[in-house]
N, CA, C and O atoms as a DFTB+ gen file, in Angstrom:
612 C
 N C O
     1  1     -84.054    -203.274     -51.157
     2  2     -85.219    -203.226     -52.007
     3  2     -86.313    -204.086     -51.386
     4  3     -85.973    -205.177     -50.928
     5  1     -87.622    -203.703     -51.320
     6  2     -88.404    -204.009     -50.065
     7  2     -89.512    -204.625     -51.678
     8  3     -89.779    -203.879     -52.620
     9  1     -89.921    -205.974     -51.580
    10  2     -90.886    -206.774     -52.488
    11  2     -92.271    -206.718     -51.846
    12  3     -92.471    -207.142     -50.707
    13  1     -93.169    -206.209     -52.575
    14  2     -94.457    -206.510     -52.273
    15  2     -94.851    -207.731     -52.894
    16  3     -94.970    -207.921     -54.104
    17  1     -95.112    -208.830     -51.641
    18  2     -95.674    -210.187     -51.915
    19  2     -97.224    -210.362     -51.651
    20  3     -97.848    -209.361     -51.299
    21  1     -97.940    -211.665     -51.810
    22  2     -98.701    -211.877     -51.428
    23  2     -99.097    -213.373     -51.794
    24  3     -98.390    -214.109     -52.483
    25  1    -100.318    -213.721     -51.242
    26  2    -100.143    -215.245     -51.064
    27  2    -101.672    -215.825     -51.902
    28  3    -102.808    -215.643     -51.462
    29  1    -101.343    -216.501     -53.109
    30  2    -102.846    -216.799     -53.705
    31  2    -103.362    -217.776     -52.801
    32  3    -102.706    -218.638     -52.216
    33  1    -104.978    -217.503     -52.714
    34  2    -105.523    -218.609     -51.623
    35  2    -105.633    -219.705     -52.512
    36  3    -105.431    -220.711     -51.832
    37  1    -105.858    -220.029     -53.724
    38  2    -106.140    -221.521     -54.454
    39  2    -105.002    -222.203     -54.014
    40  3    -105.061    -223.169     -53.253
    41  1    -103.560    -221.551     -54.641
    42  2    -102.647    -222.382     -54.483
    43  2    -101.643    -222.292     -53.446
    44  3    -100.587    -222.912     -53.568
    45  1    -101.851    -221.672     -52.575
    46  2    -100.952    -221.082     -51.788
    47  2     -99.755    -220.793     -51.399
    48  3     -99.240    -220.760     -50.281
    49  1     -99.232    -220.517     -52.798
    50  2     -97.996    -220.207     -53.532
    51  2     -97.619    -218.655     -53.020
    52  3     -98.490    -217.841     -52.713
    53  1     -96.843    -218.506     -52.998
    54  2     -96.192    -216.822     -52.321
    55  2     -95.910    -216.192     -53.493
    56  3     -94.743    -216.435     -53.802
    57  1     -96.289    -215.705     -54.042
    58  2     -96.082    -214.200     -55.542
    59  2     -95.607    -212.976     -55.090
    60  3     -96.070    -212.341     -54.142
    61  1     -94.892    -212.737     -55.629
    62  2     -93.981    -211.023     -55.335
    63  2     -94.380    -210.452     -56.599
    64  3     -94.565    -211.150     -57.596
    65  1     -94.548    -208.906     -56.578
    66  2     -94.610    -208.258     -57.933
    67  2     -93.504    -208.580     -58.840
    68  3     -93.819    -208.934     -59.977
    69  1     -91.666    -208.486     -58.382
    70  2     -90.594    -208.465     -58.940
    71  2     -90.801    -209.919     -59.649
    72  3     -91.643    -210.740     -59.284
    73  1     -89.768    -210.115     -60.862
    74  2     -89.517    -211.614     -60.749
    75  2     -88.048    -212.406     -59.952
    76  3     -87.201    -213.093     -60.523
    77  1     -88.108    -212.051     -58.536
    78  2     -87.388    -212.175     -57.687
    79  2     -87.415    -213.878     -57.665
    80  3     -88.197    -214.545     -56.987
    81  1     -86.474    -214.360     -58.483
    82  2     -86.507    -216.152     -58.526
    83  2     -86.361    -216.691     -57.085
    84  3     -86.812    -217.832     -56.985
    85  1     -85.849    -216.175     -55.932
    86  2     -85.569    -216.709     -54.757
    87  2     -87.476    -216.862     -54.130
    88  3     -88.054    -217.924     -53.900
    89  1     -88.025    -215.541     -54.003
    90  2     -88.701    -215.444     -53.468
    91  2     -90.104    -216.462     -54.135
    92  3     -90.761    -217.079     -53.297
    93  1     -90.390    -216.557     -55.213
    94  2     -90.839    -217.177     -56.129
    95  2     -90.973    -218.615     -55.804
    96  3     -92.120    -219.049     -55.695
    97  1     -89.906    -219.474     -55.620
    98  2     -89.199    -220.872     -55.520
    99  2     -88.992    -221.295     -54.100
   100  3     -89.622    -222.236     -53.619
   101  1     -88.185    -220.661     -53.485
   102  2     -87.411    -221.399     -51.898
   103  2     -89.671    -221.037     -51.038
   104  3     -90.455    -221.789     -50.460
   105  1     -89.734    -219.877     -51.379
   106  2     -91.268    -219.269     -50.167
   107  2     -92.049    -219.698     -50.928
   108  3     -93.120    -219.190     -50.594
   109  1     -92.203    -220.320     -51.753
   110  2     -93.376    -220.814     -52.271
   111  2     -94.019    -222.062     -51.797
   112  3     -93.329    -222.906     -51.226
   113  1     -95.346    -222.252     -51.998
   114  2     -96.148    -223.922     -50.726
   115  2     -97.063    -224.507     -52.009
   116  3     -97.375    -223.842     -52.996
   117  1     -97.351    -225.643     -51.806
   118  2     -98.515    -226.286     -52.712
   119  2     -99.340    -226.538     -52.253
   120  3     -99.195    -225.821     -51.263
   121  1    -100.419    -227.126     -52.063
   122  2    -101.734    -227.216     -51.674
   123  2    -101.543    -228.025     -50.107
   124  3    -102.401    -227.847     -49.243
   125  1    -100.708    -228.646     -49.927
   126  2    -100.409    -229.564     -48.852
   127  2     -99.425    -229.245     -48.035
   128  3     -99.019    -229.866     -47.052
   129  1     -98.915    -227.860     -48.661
   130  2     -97.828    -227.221     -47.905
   131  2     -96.615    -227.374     -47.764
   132  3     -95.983    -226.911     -46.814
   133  1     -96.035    -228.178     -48.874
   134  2     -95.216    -228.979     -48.772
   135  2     -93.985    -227.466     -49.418
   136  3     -94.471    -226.366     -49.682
   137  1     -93.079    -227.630     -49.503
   138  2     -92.238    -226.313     -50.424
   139  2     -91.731    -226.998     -51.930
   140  3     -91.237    -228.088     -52.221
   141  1     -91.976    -226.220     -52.438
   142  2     -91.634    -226.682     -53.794
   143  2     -89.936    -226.754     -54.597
   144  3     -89.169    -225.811     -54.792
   145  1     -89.754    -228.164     -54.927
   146  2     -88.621    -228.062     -55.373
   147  2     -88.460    -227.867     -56.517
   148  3     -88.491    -228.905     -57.178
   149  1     -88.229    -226.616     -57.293
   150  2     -88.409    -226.674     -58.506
   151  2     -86.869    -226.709     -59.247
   152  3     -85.833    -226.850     -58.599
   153  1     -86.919    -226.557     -60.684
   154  2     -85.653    -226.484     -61.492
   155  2     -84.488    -225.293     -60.630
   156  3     -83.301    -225.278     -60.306
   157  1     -85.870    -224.250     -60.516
   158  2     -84.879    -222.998     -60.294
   159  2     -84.147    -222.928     -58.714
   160  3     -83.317    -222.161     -58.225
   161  1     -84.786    -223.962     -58.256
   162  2     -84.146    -223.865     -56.958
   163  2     -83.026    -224.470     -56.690
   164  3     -82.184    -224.120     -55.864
   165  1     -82.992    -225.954     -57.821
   166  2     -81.716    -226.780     -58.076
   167  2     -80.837    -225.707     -58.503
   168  3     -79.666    -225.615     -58.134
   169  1     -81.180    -225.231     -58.963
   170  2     -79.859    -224.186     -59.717
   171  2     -79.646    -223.445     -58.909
   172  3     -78.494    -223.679     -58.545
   173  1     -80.193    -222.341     -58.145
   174  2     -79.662    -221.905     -57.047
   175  2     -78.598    -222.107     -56.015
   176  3     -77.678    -221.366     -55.667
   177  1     -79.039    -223.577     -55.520
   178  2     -78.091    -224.410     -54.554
   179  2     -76.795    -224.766     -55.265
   180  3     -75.685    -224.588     -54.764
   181  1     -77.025    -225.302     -56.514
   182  2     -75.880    -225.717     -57.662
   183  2     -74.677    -224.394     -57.647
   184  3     -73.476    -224.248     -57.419
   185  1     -76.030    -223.469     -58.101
   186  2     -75.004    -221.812     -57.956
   187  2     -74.344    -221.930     -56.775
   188  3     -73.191    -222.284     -57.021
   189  1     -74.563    -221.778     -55.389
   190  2     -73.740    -221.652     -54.386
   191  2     -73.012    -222.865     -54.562
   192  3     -71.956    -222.255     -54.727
   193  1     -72.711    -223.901     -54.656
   194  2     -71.889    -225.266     -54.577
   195  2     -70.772    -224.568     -55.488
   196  3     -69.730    -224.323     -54.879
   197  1     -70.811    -224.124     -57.140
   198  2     -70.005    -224.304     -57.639
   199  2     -69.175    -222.799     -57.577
   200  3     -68.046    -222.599     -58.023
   201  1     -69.975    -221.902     -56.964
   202  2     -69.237    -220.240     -56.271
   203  2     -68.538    -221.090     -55.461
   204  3     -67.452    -221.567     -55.791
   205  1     -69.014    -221.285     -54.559
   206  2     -68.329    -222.111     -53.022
   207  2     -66.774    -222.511     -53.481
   208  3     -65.665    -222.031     -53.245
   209  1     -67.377    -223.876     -54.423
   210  2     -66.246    -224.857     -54.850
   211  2     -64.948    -223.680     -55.254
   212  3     -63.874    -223.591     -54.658
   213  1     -65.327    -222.981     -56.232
   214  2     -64.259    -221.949     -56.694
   215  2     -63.932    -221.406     -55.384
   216  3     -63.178    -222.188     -54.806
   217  1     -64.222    -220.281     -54.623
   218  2     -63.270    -219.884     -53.597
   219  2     -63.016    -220.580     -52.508
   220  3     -62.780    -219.923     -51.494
   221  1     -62.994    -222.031     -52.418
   222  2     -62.371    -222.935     -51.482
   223  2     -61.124    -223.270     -52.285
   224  3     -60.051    -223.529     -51.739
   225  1     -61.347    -223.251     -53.905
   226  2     -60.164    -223.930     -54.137
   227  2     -59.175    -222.884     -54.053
   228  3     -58.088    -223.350     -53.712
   229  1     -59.157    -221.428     -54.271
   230  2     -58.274    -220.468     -54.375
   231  2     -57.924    -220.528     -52.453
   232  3     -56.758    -220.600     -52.065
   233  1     -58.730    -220.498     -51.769
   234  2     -57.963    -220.547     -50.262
   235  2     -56.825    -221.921     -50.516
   236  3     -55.612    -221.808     -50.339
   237  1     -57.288    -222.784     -50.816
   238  2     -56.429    -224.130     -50.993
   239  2     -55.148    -223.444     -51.301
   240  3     -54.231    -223.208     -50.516
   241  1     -55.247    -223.088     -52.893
   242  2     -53.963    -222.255     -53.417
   243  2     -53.048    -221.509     -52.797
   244  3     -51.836    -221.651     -52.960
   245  1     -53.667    -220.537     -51.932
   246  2     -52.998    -219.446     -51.194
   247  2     -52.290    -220.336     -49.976
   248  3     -51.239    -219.835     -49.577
   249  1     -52.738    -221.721     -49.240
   250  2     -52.244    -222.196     -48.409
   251  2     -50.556    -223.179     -49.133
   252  3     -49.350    -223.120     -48.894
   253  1     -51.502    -224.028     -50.117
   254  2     -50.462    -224.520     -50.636
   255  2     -49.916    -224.542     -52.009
   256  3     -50.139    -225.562     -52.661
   257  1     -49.070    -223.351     -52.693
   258  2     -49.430    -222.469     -54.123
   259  2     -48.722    -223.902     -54.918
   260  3     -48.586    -223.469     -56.062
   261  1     -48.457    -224.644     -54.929
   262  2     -47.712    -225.815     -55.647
   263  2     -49.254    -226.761     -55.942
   264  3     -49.249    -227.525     -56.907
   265  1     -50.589    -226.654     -55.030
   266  2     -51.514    -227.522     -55.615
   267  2     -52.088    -226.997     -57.048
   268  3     -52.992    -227.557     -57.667
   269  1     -51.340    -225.719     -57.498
   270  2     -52.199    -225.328     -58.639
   271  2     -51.083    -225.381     -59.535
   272  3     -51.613    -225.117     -60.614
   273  1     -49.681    -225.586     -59.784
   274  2     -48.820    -225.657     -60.995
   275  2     -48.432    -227.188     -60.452
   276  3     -47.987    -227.880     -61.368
   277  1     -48.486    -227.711     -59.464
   278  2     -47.722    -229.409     -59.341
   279  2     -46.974    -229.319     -59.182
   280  3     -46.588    -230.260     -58.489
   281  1     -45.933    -228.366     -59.473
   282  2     -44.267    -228.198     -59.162
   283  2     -43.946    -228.490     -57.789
   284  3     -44.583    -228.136     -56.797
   285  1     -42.662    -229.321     -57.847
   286  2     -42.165    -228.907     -56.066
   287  2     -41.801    -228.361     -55.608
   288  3     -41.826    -228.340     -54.378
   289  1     -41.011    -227.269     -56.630
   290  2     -40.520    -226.128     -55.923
   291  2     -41.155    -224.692     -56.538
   292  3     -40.992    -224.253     -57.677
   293  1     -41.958    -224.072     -55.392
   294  2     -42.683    -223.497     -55.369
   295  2     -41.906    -221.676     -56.062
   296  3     -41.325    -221.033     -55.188
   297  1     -41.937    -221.244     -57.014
   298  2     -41.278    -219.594     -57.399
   299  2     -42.029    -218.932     -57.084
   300  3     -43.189    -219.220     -56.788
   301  1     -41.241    -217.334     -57.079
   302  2     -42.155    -216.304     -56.456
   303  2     -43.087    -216.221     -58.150
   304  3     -44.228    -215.895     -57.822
   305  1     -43.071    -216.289     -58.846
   306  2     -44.015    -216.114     -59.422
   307  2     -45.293    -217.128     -59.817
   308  3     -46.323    -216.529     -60.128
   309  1     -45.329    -218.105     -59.834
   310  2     -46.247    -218.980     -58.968
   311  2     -47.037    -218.344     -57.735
   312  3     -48.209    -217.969     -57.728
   313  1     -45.995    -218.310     -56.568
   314  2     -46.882    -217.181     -55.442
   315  2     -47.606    -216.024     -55.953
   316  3     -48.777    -215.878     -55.602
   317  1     -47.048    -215.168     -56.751
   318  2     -47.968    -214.122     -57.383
   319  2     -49.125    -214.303     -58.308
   320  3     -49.978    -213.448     -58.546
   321  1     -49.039    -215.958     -58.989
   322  2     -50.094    -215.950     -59.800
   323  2     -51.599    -216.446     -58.726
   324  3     -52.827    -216.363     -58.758
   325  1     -50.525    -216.967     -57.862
   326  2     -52.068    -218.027     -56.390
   327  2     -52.604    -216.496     -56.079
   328  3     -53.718    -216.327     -56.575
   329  1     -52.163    -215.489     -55.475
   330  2     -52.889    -214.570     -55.006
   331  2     -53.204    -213.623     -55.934
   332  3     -53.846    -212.610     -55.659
   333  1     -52.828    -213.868     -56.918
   334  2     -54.125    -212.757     -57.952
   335  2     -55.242    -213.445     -57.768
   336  3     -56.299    -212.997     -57.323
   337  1     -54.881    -215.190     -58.310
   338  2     -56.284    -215.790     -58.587
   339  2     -57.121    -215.959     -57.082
   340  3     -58.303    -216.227     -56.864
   341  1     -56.094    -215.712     -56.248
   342  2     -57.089    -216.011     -55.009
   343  2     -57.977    -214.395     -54.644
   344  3     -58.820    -214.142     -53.784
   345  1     -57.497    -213.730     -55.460
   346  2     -58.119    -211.889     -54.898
   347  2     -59.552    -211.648     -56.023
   348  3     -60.576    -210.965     -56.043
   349  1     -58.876    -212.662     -56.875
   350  2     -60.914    -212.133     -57.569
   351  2     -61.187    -213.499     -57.325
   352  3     -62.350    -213.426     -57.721
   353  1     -61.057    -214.805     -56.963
   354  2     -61.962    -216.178     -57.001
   355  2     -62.329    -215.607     -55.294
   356  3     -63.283    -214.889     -54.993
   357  1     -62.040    -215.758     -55.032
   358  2     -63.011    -216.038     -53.262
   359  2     -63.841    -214.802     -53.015
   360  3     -64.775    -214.998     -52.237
   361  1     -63.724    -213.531     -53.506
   362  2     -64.581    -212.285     -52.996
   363  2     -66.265    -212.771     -54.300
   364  3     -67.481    -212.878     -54.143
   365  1     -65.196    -212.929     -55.574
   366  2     -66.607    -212.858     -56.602
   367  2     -67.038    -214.081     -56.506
   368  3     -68.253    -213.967     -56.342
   369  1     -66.646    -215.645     -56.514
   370  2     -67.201    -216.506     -55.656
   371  2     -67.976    -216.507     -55.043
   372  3     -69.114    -216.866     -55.345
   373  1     -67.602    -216.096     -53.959
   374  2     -68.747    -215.478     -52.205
   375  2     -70.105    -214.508     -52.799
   376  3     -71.206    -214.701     -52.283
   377  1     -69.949    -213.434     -53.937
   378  2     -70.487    -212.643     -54.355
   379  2     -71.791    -213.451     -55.160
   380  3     -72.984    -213.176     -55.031
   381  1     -71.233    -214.455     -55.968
   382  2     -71.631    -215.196     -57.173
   383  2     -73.005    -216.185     -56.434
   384  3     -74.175    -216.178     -56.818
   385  1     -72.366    -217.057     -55.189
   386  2     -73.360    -217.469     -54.884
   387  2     -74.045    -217.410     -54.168
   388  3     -74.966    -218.217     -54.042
   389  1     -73.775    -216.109     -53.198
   390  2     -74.920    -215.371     -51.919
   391  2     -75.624    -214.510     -52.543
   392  3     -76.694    -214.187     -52.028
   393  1     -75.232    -213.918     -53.785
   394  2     -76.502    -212.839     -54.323
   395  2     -77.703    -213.092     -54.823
   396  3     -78.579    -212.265     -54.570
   397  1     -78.019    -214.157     -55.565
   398  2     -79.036    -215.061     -55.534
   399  2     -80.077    -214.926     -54.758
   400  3     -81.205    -214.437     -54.824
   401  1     -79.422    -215.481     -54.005
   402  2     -80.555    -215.631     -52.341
   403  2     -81.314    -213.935     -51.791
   404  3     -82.132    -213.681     -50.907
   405  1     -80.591    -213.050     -52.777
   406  2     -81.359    -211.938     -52.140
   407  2     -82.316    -210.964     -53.155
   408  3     -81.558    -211.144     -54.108
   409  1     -83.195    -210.222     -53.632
   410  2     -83.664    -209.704     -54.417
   411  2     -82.866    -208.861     -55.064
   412  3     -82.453    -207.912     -54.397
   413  1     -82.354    -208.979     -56.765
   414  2     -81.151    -207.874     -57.052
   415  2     -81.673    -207.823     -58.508
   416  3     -80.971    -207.086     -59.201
   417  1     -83.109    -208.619     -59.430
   418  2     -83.540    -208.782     -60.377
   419  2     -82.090    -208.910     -61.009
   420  3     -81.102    -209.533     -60.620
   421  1     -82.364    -207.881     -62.423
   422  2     -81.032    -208.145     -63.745
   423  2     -79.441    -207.971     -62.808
   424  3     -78.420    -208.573     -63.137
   425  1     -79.521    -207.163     -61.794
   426  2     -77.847    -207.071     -61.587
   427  2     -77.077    -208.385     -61.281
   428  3     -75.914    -208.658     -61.577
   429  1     -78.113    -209.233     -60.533
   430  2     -77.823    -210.209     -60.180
   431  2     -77.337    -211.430     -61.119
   432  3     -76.303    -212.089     -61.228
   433  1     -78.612    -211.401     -61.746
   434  2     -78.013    -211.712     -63.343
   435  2     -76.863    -211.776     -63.719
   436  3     -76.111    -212.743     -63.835
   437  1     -76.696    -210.484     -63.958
   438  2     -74.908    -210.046     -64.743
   439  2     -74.076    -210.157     -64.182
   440  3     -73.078    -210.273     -64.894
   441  1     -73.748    -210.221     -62.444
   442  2     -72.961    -210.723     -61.561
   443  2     -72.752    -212.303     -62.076
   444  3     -71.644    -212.835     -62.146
   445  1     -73.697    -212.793     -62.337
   446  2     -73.721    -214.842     -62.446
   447  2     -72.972    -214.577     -64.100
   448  3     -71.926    -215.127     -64.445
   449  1     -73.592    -213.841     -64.773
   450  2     -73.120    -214.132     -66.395
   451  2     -71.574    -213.515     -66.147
   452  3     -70.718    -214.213     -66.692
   453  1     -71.172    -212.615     -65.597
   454  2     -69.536    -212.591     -65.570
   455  2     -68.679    -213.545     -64.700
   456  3     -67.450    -213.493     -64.659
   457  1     -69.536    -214.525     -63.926
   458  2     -68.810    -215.134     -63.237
   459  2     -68.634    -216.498     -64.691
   460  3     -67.642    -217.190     -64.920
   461  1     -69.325    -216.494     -65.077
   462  2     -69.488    -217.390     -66.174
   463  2     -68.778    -217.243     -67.146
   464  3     -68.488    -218.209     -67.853
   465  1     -68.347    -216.028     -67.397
   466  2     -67.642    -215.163     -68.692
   467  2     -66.216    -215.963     -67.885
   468  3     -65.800    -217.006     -68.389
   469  1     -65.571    -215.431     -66.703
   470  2     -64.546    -216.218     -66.076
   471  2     -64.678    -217.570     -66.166
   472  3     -63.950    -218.156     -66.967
   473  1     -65.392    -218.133     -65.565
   474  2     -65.421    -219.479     -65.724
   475  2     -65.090    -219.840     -67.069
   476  3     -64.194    -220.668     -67.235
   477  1     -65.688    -219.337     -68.064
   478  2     -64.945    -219.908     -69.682
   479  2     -64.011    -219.904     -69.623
   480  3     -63.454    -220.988     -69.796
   481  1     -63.182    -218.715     -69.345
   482  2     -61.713    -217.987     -69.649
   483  2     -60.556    -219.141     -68.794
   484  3     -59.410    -219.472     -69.095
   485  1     -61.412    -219.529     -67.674
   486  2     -60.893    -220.886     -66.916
   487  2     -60.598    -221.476     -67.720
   488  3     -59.437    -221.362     -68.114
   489  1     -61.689    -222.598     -68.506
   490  2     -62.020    -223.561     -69.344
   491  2     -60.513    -223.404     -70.619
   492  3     -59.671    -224.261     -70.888
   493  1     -60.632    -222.238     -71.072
   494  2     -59.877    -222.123     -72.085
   495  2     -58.201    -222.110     -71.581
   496  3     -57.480    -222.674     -72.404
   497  1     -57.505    -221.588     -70.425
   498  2     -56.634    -221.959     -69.442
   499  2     -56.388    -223.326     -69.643
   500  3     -55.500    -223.906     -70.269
   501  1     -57.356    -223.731     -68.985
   502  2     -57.079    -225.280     -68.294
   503  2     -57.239    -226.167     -70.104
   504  3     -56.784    -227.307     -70.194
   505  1     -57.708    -225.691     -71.012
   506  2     -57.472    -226.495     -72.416
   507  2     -55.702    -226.303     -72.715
   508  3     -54.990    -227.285     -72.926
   509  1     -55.264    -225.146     -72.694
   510  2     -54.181    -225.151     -73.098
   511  2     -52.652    -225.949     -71.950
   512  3     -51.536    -226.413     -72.182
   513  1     -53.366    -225.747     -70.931
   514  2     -52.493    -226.779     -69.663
   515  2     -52.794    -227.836     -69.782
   516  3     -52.026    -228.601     -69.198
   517  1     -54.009    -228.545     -70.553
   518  2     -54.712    -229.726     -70.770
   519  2     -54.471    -230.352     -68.860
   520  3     -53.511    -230.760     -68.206
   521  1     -55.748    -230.143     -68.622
   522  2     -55.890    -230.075     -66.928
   523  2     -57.530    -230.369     -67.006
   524  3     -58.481    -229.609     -66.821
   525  1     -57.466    -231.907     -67.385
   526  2     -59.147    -232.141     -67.579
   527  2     -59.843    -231.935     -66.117
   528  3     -60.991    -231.565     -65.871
   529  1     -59.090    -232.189     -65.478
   530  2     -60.319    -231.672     -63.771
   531  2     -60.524    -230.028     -63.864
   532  3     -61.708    -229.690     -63.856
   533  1     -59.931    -229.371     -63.916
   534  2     -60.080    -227.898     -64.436
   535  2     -61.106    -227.524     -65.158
   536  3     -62.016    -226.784     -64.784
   537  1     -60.946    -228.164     -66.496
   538  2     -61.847    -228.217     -67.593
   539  2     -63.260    -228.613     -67.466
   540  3     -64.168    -227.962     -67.982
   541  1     -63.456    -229.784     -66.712
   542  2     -64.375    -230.234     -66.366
   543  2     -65.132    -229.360     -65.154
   544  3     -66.352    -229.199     -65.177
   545  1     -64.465    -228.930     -64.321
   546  2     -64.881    -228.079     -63.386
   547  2     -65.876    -226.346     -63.902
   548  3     -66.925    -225.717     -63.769
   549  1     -64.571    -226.356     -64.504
   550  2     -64.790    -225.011     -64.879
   551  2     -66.394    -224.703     -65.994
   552  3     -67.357    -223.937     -65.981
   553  1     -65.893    -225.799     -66.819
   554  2     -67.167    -225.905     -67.466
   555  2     -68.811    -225.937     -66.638
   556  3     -69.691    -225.076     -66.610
   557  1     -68.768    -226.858     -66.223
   558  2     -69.948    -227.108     -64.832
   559  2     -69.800    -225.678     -64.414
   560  3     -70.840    -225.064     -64.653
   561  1     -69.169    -225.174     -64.046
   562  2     -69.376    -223.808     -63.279
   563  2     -69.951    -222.904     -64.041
   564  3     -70.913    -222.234     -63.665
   565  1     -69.415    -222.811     -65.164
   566  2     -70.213    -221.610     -66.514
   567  2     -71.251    -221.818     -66.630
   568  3     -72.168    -220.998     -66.589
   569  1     -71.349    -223.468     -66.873
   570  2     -73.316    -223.352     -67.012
   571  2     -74.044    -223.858     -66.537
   572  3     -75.068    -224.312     -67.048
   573  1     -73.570    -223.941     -64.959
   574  2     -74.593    -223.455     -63.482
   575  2     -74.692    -222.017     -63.844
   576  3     -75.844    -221.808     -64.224
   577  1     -73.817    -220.708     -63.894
   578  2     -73.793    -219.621     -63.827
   579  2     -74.817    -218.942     -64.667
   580  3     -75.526    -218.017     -64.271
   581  1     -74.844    -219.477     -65.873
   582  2     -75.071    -218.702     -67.243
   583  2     -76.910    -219.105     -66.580
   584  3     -77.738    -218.292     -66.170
   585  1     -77.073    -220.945     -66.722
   586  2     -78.532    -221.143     -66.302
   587  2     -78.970    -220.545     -65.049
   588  3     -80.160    -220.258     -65.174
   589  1     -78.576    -220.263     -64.012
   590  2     -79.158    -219.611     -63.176
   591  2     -78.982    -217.908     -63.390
   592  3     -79.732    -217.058     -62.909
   593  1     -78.170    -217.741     -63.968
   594  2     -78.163    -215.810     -64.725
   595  2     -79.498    -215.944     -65.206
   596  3     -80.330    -215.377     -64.498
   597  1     -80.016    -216.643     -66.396
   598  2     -81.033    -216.780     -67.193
   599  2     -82.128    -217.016     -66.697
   600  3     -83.108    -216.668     -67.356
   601  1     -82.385    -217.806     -65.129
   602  2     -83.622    -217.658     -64.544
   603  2     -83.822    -216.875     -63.678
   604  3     -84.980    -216.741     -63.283
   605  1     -82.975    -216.253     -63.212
   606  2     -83.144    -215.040     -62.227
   607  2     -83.531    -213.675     -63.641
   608  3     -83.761    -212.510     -63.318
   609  1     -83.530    -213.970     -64.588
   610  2     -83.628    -212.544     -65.558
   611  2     -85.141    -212.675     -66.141
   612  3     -85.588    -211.813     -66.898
C-alpha cells in the first residue's frame, strides 16, 4: 500500500493522507529538525520489546521445556505444551511487533488487540499457577498491545 505524503513548510512535519501512526511519528521533524519523540512512538518501541520479549521466551521454552513448569523431570506432555506455546508465541510475536512499523491502518490494529486478547488469557493462566512474573509480564504486554492497537486506529 503506497501513502501519499507530504511535508508542511511551517512545521516541517511529514503528513500522509492515511493515519499511518509510523509514518506520522518515527518521519516526522520540528522546526530545528530534530525527530520527534512522541507518546506514540514510545509505544511502538514498547510494542516491539514486549512482542520480542514473548517470542524469546517461547524459544527459551523449546530449548529448555522445564523453564516453564520448574519441574526436573521434564514429561512428554510438558514437551507438547512448550511447542504449542512456542508455534503461536514466536510467529504472532514477530507479527505483533514488526507490523507496526509498516502501513496496515485497522488490520494492524486487530493484529495488536488479539495479541492482547492472548496476553490476558496469559494473565488469567499465570493467576491460577499464581506465577507473579507471568502475571506481571503478561499484563504489561496487553496494555502495550491494546494502547498501541488504539493509536494506530
Amino acid at each position: 500500500m503506497l501513502n501519499h505524503c507530504s511535508v508542511d513548510q511551517k512545521t516541517m512535519e511529514k503528513q500522509c493522507d492515511n493515519n499511518d501512526l509510523t509514518m506520522r511519528t518515527i518521519l516526522g521533524y520540528t522546526n530545528s529538525s530534530r525527530k520527534v519523540l512522541t507518546m506514540q512512538t514510545i509505544l511502538l518501541f514498547l510494542n516491539l520489546l514486549v512482542s520480542l520479549a514473548s517470542a524469546v521466551a517461547a524459544v527459551i521454552a523449546l530449548i529448555q521445556p522445564a523453564s516453564f513448569s520448574g519441574s526436573s523431570h521434564v514429561v512428554p506432555g510438558e514437551v507438547f505444551y512448550v511447542r504449542m506455546y512456542a508455534a503461536r508465541s514466536i510467529p504472532f510475536g514477530l507479527a505483533a511487533g514488526i507490523l507496526p512499523f509498516w502501513p496496515g491502518g485497522p488490520a494492524v490494529a486487530w493484529v495488536l488487540f488479539t495479541a492482547a486478547v492472548i496476553q490476558i488469557m496469559d494473565v488469567i493462566i499465570a493467576v491460577g499457577k499464581k506465577e507473579r512474573g507471568m502475571i506481571i509480564g503478561a499484563s504489561v504486554g496487553a496494555l502495550v498491545h491494546l494502547l498501541c492497537g488504539i493509536a494506530i486506529m
